[in-house]
VEXDREN-2710 file (C-alpha; in Angstrom, 1 decimal):
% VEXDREN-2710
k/r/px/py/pz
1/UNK/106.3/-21.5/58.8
2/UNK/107.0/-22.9/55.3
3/UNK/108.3/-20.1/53.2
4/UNK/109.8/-21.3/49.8
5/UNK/112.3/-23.1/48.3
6/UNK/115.8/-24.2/50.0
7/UNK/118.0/-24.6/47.5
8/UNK/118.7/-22.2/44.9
9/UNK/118.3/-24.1/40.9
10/UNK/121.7/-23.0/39.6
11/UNK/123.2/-24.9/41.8
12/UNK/125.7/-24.9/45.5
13/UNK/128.2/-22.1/45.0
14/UNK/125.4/-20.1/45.2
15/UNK/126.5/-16.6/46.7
16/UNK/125.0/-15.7/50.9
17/UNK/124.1/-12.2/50.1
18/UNK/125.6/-10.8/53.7
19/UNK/125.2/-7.4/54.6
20/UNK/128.9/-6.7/53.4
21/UNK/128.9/-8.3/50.1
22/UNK/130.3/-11.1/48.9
23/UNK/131.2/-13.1/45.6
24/UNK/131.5/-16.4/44.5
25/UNK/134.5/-17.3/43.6
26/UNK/135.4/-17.7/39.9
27/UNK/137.0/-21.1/40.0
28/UNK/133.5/-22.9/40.0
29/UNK/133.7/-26.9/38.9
30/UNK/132.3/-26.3/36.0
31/UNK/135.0/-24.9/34.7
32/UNK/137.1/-28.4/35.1
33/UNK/137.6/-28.9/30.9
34/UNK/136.9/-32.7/29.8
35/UNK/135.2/-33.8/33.3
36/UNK/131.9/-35.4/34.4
37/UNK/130.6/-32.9/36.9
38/UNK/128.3/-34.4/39.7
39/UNK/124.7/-33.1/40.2
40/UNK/122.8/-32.9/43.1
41/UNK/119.7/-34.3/43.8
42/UNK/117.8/-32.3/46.0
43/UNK/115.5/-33.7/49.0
44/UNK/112.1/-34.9/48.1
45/UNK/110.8/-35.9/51.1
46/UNK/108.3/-34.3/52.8
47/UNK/108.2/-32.6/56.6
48/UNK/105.4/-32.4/59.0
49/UNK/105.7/-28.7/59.9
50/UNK/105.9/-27.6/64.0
51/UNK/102.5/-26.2/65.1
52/UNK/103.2/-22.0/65.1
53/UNK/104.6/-21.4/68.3
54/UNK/105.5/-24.3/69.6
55/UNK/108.7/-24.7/71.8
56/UNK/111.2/-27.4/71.8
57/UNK/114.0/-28.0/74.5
58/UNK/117.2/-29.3/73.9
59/UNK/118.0/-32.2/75.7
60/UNK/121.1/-34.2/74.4
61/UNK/123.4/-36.5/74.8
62/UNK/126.7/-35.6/75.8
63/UNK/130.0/-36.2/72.9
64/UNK/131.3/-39.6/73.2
65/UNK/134.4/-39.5/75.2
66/UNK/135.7/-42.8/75.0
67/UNK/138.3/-42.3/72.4
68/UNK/139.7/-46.1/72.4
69/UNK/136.8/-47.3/71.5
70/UNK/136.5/-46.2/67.9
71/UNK/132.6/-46.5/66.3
72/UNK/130.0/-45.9/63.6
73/UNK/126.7/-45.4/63.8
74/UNK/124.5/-44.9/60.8
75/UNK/122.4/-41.7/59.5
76/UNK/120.7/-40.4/57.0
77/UNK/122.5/-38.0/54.3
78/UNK/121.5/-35.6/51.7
79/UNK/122.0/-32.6/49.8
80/UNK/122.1/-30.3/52.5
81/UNK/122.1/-26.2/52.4
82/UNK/125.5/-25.2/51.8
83/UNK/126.6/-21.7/50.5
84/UNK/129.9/-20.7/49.2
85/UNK/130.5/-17.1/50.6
86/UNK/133.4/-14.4/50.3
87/UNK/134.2/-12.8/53.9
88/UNK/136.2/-9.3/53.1
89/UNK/138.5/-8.1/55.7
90/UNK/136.5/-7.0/58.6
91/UNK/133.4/-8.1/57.3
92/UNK/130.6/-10.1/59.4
93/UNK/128.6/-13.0/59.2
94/UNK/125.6/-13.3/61.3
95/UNK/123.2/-16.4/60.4
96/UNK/120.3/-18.3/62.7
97/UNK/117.8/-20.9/62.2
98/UNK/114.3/-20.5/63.5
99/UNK/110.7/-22.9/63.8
100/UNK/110.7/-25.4/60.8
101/UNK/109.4/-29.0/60.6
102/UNK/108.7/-30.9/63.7
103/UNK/111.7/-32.2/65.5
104/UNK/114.3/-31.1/63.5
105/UNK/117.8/-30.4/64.8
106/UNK/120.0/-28.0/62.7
107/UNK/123.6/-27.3/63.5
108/UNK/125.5/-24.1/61.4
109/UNK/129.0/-23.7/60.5
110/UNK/131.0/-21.4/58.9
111/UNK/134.4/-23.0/57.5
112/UNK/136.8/-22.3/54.5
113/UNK/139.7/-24.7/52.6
114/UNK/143.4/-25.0/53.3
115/UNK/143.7/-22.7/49.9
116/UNK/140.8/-20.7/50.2
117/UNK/139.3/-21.0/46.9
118/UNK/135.7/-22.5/46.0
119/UNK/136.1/-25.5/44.4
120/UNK/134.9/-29.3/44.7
121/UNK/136.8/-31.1/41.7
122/UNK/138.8/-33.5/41.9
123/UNK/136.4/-35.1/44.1
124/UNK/139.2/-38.0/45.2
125/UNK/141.0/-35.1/47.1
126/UNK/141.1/-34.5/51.0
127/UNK/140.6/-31.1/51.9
128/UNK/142.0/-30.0/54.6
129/UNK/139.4/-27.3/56.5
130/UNK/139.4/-24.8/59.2
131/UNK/136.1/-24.0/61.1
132/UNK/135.8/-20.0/61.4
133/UNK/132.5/-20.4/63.6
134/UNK/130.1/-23.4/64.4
135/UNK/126.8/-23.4/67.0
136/UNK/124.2/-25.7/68.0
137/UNK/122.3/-25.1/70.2
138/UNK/121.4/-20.8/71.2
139/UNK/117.5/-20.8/71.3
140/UNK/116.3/-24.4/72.3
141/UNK/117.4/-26.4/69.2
142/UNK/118.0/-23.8/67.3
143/UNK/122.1/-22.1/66.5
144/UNK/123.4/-18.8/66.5
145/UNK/126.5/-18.1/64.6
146/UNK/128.8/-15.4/64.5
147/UNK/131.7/-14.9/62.7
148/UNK/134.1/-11.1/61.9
149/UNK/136.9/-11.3/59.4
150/UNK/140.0/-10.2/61.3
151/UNK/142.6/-12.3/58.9
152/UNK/143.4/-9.3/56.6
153/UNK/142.3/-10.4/53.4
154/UNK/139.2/-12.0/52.2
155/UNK/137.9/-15.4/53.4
156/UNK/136.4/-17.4/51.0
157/UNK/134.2/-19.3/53.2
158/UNK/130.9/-22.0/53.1
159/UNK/127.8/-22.0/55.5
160/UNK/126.5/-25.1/55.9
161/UNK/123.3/-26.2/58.0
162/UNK/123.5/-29.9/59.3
163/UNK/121.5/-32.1/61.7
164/UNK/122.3/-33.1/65.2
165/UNK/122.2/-37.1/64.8
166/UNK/119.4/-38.2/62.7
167/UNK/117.4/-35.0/63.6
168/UNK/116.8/-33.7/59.5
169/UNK/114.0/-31.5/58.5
170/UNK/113.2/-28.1/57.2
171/UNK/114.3/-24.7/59.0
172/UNK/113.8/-20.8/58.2
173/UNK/117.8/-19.4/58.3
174/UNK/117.9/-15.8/58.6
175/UNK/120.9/-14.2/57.8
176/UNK/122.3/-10.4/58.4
177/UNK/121.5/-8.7/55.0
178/UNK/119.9/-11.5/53.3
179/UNK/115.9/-12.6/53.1
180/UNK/114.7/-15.4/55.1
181/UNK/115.1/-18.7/53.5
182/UNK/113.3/-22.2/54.3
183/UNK/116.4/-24.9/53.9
184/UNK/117.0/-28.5/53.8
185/UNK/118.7/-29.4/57.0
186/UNK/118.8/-33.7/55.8
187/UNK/122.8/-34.2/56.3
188/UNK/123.4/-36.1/59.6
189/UNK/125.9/-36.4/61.9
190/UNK/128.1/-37.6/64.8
191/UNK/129.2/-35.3/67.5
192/UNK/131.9/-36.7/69.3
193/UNK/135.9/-36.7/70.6
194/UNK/138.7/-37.8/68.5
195/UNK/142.5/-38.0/68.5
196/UNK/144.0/-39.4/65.6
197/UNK/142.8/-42.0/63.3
198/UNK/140.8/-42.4/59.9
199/UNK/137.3/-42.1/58.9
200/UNK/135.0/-43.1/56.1
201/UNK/131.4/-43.7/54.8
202/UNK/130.3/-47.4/54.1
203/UNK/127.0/-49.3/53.3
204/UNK/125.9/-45.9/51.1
205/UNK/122.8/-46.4/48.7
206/UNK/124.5/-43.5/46.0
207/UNK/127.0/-41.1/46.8
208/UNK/128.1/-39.3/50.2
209/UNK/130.5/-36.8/50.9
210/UNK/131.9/-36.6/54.6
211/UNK/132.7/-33.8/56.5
212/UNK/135.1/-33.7/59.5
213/UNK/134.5/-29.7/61.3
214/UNK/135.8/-29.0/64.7
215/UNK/134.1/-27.7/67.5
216/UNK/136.9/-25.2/68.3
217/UNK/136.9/-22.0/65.8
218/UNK/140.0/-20.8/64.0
219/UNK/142.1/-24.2/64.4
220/UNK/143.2/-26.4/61.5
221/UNK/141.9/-30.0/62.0
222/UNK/138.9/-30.8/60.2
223/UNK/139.1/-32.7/56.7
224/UNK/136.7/-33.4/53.7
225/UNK/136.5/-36.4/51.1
226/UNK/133.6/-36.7/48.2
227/UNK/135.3/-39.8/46.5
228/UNK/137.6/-42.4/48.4
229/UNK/138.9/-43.0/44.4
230/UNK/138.2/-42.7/41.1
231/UNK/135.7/-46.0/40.8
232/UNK/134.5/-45.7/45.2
233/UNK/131.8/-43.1/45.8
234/UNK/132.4/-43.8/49.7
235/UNK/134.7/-40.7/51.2
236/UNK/137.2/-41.9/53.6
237/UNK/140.4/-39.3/54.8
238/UNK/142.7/-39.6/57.9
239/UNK/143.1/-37.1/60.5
240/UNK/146.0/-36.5/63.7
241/UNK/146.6/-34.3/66.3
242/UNK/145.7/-33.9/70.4
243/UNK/142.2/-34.8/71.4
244/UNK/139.2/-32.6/70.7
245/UNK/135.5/-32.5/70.1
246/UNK/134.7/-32.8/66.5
247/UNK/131.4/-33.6/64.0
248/UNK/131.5/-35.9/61.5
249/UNK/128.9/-34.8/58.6
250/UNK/127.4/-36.9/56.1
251/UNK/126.2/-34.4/53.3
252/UNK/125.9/-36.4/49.9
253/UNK/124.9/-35.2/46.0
254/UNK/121.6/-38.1/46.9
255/UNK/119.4/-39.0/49.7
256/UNK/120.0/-42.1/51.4
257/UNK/121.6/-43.9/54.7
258/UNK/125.1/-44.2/55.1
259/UNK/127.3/-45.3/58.5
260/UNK/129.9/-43.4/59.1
261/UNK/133.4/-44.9/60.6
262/UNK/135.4/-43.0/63.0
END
């Protein structure tokens, strides 16, 4: 069922109100002095809702294994739900996605920056992430994710919701302590193995922003890039390490098509 608005008006660092509480924090980009802060456009296309009641099952391809032969496949991208949240010690995240439009696909995760603060500018830099908790599939196509603050101090976090493949659309996310929200879920993705290597956007008609997030919680190996530089909207960052499942995510501040290298 279609219940209001996604995205909240006053913009992404828009605080998850969890049962324990949370904040955003104060260094917000619009605080960068003398810099032309990005906007983003929210989705304007329209979903054919899921008849009430109706039941999808999952049935997916498997991650791409073959890790010497290096691809790209192209998906749509958007300005997906994303929240920045503040985790106290021993606090708990609980989120899930539920009905929606026909056919989409959401994936959550829950994942923080190397130096835990809330911020996007400079958009040229790559950010290196750690995934706290990430789900796909708990209920049919629907995720599950659960996450408890054990680090001793407070994470400052983001939630985002992203589509399996090309799967976008509309979902309800209900999260522990917080009202039931209907959310753009119009990023998409590639689900696959990786080793070491670089990745990028191409081809983009505006401006993407990829996400690397790792399957596995708690380990540092996932990356982020808005801007390759100063004059290229593509992202593009490198990544290393031992071979492991990963998604790459093509959220953007537009709609559009992008493919995405890896």
């Amino acid at each position: 069922m279609k219940i209001g608005s996604a995205l909240s008006s006053a913009g992404w660092l828009v605080c998850a109100a969890f049962s324990v509480g949370c904040a955003v924090d104060a260094e917000e980009p619009g605080e960068a002095v003398g810099v032309e802060l990005k906007v983003p456009q929210e989705s304007t296309e329209q979903f054919d809702y899921a008849p009430e009641g109706a039941e999808f099952e999952a049935a997916k391809a498997e991650p791409d294994d073959s890790l010497s032969a290096k691809g790209s496949a192209s998906r749509p991208y958007g300005y997906t739900y994303m929240k920045a949240v503040s985790i106290p010690n021993g606090g708990q995240v609980g989120c899930y996605t539920a009905g929606g439009s026909a056919g989409v696909d959401p994936v959550l995760v829950l994942f923080r920056r190397h130096d835990n603060k809330h911020q996007t500018y400079p958009y040229t830099e790559q950010v290196w992430v750690q995934t706290l908790a990430l789900n796909d599939d708990s209920n049919g196509l629907h995720p599950y994710l659960s996450f408890t603050n054990t680090s001793g101090s407070t994470l400052n976090a983001y939630l985002m919701a992203f589509a399996y493949g090309s799967s976008t659309g509309q979902a309800d996310l209900w999260c522990t302590g917080s009202a039931m929200e209907t959310i753009n879920v119009v990023a998409g993705s590639v689900h696959t193995t990786a080793s070491s290597g670089s990745a990028s956007t191409s081809g983009s008609n505006g401006d993407p922003w990829l996400f690397m997030v790792e399957d596995t919680p708690l380990s540092w190996w996932s990356n982020w890039n808005d801007d390759t530089s100063s004059t290229n909207r593509e992202s593009s960052f490198s990544y290393s390490g031992g071979s492991r499942g990963v998604w790459f995510v093509a959220n953007g501040y537009n709609s559009g098509t992008t493919t995405i290298n890896y």
